[in-house]
PQR file with spaces between the fields and no chain letter, atoms N, CA, C, O and H, PARSE charges and radii, in Angstrom:
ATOM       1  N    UNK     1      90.140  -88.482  -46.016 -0.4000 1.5000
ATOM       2  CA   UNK     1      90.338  -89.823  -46.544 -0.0000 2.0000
ATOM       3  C    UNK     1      89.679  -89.909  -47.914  0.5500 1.7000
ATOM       4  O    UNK     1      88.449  -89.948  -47.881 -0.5500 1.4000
ATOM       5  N    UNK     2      90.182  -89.940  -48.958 -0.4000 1.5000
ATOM       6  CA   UNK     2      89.785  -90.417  -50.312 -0.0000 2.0000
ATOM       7  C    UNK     2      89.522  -91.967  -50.580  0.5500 1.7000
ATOM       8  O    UNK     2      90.106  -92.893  -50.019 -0.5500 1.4000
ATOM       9  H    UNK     2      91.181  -89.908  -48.985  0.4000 1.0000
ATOM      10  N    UNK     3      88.567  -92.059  -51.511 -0.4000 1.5000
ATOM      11  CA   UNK     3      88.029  -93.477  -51.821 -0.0000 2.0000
ATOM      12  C    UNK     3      88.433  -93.871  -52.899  0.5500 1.7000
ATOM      13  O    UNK     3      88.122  -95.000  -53.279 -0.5500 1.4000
ATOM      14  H    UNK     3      88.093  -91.306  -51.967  0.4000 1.0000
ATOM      15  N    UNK     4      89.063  -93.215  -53.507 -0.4000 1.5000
ATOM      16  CA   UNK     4      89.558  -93.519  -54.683 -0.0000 2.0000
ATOM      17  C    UNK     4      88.542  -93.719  -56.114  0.5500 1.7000
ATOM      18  O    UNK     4      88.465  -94.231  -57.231 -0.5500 1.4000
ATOM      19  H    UNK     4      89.316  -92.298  -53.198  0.4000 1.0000
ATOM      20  N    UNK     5      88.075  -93.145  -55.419 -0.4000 1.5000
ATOM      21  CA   UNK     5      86.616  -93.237  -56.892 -0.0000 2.0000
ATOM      22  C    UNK     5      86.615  -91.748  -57.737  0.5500 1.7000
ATOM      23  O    UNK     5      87.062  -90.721  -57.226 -0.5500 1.4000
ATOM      24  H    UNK     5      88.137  -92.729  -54.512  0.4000 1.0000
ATOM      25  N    UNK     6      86.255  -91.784  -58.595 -0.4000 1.5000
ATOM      26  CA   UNK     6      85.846  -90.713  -59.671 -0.0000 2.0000
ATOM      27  C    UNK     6      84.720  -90.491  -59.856  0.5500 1.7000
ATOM      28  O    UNK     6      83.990  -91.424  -60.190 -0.5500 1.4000
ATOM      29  H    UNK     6      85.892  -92.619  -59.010  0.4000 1.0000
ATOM      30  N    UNK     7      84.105  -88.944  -59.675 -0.4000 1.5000
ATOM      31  CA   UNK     7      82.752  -88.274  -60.428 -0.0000 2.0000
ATOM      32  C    UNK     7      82.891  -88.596  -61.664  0.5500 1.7000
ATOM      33  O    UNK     7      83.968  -88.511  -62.254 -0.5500 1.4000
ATOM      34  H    UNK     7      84.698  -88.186  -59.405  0.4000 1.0000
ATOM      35  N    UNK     8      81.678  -89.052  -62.253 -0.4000 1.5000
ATOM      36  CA   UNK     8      81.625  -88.406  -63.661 -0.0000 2.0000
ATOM      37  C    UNK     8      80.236  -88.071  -64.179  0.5500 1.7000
ATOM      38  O    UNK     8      79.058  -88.380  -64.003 -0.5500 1.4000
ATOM      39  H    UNK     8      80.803  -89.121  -61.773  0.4000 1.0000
ATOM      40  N    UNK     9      80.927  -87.352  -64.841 -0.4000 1.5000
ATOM      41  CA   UNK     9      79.403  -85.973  -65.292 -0.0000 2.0000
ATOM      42  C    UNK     9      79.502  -86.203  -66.623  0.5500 1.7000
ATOM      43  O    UNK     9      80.504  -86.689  -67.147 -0.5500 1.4000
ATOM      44  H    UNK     9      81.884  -87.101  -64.984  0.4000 1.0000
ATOM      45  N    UNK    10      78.280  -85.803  -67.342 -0.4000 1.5000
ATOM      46  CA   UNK    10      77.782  -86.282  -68.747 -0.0000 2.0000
ATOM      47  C    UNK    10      76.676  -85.238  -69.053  0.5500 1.7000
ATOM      48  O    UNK    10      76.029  -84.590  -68.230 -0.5500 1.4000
ATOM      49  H    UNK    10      77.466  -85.408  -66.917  0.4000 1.0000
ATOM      50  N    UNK    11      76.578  -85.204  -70.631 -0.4000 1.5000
ATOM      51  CA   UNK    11      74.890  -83.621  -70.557 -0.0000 2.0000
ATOM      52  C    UNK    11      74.319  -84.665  -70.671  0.5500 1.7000
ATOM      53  O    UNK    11      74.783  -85.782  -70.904 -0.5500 1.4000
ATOM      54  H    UNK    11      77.103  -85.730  -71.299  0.4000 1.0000
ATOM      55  N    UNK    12      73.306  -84.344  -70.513 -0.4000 1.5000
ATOM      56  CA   UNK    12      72.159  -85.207  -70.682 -0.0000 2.0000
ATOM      57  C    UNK    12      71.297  -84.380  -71.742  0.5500 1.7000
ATOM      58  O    UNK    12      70.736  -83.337  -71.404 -0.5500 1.4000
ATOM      59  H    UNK    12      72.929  -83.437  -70.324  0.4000 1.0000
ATOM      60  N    UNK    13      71.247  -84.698  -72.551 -0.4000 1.5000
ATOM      61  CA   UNK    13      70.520  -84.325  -74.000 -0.0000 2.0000
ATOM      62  C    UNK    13      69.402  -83.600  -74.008  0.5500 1.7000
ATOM      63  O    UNK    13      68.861  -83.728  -72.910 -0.5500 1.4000
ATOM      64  H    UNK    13      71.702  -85.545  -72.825  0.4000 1.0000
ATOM      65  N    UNK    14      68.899  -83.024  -74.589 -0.4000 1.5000
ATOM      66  CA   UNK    14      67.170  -82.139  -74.922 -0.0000 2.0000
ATOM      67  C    UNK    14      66.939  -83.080  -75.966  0.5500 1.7000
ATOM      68  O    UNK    14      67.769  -83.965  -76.174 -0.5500 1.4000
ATOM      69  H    UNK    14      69.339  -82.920  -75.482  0.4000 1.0000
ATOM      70  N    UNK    15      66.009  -82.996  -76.574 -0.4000 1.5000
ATOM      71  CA   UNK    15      64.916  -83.918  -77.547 -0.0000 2.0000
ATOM      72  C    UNK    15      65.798  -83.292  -78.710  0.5500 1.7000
ATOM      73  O    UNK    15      66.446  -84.074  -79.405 -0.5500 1.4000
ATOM      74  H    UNK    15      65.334  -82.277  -76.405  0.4000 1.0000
ATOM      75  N    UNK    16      65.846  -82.247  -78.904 -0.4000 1.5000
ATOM      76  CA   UNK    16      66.556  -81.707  -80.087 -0.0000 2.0000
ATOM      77  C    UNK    16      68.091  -82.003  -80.310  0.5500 1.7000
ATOM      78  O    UNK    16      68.689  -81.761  -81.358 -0.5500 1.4000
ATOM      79  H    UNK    16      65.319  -81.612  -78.340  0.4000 1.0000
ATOM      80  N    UNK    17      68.512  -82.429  -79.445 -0.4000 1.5000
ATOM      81  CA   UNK    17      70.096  -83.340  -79.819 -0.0000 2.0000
ATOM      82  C    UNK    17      70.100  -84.299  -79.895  0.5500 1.7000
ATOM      83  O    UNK    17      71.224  -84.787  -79.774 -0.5500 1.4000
ATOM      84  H    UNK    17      68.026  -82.626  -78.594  0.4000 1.0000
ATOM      85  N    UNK    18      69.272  -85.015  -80.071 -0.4000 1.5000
ATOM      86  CA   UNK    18      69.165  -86.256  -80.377 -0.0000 2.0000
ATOM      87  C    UNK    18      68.591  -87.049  -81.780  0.5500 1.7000
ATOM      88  O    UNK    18      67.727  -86.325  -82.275 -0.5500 1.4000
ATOM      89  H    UNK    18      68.359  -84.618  -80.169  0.4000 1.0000
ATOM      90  N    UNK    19      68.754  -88.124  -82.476 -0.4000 1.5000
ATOM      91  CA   UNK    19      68.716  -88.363  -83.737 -0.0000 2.0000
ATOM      92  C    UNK    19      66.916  -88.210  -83.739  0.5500 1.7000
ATOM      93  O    UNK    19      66.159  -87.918  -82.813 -0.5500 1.4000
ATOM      94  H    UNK    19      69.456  -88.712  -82.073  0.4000 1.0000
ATOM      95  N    UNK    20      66.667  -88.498  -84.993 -0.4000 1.5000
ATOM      96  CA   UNK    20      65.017  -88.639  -85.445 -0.0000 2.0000
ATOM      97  C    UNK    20      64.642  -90.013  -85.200  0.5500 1.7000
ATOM      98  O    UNK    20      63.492  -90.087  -84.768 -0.5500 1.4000
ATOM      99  H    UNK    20      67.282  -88.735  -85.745  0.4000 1.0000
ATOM     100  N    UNK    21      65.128  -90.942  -85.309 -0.4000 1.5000
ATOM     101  CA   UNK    21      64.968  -91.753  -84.442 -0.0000 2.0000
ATOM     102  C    UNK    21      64.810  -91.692  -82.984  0.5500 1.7000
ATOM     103  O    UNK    21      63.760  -91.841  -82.359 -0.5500 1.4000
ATOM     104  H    UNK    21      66.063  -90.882  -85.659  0.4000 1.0000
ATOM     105  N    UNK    22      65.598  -91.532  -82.671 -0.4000 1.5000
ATOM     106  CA   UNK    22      65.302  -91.205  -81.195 -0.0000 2.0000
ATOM     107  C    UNK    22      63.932  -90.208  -80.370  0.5500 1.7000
ATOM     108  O    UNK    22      63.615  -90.156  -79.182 -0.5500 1.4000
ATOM     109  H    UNK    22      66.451  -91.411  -83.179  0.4000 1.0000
ATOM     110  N    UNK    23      63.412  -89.576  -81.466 -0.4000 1.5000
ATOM     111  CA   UNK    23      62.642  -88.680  -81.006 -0.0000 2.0000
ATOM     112  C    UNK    23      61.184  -89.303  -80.306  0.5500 1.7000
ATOM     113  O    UNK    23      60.392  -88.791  -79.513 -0.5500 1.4000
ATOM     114  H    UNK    23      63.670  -89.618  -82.431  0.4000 1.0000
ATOM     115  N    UNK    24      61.218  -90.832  -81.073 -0.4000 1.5000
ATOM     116  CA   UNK    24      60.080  -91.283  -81.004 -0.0000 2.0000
ATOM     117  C    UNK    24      60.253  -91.834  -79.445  0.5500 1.7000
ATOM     118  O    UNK    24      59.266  -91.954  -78.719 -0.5500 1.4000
ATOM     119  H    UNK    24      61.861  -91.248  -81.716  0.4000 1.0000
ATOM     120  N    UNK    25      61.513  -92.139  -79.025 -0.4000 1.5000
ATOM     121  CA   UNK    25      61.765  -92.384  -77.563 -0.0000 2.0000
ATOM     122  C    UNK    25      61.212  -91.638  -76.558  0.5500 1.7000
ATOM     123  O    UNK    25      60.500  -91.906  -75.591 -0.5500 1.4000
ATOM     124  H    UNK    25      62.315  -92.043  -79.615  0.4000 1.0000
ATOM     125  N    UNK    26      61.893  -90.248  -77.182 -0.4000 1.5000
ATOM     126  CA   UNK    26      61.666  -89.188  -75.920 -0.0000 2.0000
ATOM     127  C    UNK    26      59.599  -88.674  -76.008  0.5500 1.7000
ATOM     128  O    UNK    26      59.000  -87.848  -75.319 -0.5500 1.4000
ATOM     129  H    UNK    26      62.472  -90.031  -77.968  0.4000 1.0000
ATOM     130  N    UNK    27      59.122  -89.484  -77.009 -0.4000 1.5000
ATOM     131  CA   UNK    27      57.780  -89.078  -77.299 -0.0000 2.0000
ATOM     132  C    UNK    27      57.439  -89.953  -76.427  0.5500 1.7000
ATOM     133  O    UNK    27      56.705  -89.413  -75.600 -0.5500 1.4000
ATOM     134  H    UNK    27      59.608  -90.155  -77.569  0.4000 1.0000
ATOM     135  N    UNK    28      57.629  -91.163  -76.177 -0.4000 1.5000
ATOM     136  CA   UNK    28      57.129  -92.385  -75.736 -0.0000 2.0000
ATOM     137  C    UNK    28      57.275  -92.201  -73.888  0.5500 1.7000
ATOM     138  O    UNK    28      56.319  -92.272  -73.115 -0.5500 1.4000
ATOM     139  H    UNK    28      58.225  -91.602  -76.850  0.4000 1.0000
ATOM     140  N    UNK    29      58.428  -92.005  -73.575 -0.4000 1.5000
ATOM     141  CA   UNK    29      59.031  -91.688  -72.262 -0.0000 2.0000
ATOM     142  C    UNK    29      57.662  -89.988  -71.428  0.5500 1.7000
ATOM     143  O    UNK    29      56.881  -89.956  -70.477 -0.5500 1.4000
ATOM     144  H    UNK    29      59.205  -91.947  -74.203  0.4000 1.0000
ATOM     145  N    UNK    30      58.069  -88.990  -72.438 -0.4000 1.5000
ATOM     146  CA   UNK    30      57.422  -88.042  -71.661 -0.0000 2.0000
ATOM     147  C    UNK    30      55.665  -88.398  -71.413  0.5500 1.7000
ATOM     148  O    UNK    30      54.981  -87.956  -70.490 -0.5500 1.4000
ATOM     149  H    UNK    30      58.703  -89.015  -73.211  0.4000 1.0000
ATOM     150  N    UNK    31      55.232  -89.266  -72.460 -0.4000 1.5000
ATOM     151  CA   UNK    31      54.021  -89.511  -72.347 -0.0000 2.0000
ATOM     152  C    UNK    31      53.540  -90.494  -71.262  0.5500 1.7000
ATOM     153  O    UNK    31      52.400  -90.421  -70.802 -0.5500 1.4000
ATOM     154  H    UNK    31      55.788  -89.625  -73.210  0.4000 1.0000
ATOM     155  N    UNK    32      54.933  -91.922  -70.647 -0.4000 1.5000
ATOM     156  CA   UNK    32      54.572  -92.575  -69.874 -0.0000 2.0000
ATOM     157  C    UNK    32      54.927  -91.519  -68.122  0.5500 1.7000
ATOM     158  O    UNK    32      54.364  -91.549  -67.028 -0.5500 1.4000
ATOM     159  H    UNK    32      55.859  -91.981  -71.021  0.4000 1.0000
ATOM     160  N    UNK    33      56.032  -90.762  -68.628 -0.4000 1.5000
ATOM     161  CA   UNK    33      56.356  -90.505  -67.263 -0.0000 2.0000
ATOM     162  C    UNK    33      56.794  -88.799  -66.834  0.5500 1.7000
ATOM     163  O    UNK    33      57.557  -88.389  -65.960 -0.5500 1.4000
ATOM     164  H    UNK    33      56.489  -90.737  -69.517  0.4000 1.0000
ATOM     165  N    UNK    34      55.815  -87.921  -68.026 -0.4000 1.5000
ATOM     166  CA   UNK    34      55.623  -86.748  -68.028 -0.0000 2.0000
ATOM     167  C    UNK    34      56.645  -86.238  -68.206  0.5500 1.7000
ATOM     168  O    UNK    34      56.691  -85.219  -68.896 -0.5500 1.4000
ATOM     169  H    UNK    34      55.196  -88.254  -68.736  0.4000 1.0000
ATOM     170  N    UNK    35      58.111  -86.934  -67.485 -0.4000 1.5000
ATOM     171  CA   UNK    35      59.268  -86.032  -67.983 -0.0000 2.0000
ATOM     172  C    UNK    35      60.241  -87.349  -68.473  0.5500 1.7000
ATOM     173  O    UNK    35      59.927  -88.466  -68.062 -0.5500 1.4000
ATOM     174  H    UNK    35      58.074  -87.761  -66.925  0.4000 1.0000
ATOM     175  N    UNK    36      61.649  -87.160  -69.524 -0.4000 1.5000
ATOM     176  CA   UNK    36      61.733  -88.025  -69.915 -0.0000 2.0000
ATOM     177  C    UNK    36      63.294  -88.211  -68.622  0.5500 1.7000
ATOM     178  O    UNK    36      64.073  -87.274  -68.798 -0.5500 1.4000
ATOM     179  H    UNK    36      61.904  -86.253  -69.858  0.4000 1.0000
ATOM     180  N    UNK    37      63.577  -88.797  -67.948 -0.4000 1.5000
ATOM     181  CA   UNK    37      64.695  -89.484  -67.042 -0.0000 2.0000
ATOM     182  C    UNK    37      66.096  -89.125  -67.500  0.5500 1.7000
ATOM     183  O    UNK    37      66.208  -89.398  -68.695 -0.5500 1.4000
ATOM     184  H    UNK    37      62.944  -89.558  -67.805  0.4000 1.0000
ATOM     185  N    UNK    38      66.954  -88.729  -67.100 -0.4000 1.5000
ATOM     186  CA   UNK    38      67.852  -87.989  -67.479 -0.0000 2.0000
ATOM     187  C    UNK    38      69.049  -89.206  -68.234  0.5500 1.7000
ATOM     188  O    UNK    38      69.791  -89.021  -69.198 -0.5500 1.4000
ATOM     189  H    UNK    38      66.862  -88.508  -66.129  0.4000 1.0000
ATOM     190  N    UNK    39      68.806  -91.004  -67.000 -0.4000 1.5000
ATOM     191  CA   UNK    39      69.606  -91.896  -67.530 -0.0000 2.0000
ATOM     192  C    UNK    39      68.936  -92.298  -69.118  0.5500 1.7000
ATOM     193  O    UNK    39      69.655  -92.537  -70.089 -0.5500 1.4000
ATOM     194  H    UNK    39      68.203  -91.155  -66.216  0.4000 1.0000
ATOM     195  N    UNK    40      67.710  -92.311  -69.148 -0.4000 1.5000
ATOM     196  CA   UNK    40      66.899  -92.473  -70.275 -0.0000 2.0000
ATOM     197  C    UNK    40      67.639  -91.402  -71.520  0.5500 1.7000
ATOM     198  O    UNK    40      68.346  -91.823  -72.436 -0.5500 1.4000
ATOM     199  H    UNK    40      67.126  -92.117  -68.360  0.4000 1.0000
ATOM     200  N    UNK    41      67.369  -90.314  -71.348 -0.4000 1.5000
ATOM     201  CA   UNK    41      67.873  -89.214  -72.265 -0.0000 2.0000
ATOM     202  C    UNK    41      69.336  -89.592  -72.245  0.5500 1.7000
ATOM     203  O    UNK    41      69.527  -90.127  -73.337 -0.5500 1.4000
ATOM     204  H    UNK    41      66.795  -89.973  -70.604  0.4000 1.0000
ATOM     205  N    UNK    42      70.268  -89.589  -71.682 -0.4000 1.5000
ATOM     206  CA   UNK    42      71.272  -89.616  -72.363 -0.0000 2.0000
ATOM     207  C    UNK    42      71.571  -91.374  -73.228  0.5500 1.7000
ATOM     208  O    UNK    42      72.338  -91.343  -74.191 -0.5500 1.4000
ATOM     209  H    UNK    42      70.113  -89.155  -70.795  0.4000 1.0000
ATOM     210  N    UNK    43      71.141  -92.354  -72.954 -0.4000 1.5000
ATOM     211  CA   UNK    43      70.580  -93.667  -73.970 -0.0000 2.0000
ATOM     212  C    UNK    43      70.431  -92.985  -75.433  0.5500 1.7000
ATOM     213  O    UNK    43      70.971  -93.326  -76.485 -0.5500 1.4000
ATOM     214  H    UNK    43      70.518  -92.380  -72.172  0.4000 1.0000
ATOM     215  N    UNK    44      69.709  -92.123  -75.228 -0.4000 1.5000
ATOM     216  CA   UNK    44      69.320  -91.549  -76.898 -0.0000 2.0000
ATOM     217  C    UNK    44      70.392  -91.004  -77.782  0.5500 1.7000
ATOM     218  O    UNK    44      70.286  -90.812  -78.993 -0.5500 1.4000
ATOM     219  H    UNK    44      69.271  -91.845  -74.373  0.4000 1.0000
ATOM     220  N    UNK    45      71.798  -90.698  -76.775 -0.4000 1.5000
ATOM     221  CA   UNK    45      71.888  -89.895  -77.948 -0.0000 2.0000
ATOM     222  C    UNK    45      73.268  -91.481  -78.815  0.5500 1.7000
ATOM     223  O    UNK    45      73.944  -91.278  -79.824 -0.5500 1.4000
ATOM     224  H    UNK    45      71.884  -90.854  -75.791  0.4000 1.0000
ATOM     225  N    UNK    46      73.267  -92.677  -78.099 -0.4000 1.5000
ATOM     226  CA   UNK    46      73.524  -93.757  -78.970 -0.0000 2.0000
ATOM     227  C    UNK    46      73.021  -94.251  -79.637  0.5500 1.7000
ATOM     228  O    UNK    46      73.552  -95.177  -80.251 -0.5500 1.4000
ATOM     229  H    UNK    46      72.718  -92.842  -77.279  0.4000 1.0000
């Protein structure tokens, strides 16, 4: 039985694909929560 729903898959970014702006995110994130959240990381790379 199918549900009719769709996977969807996405990369989720490294610190280094992401703008210079953004870097200060992934600085802010690993420091509150040691690693930075994968929904978090991919936010960055908009």
């Amino acid at each position: 039985m199918e549900t009719g729903t769709k996977k969807v898959t996405f990369e989720v970014p490294k610190i280094e694909q992401v703008s210079q702006n953004n870097h200060t995110i992934f600085d802010y994130m690993q420091s509150a929560f040691v690693k930075v959240p994968n929904l978090y990381a991919t936010f960055a790379l908009n």
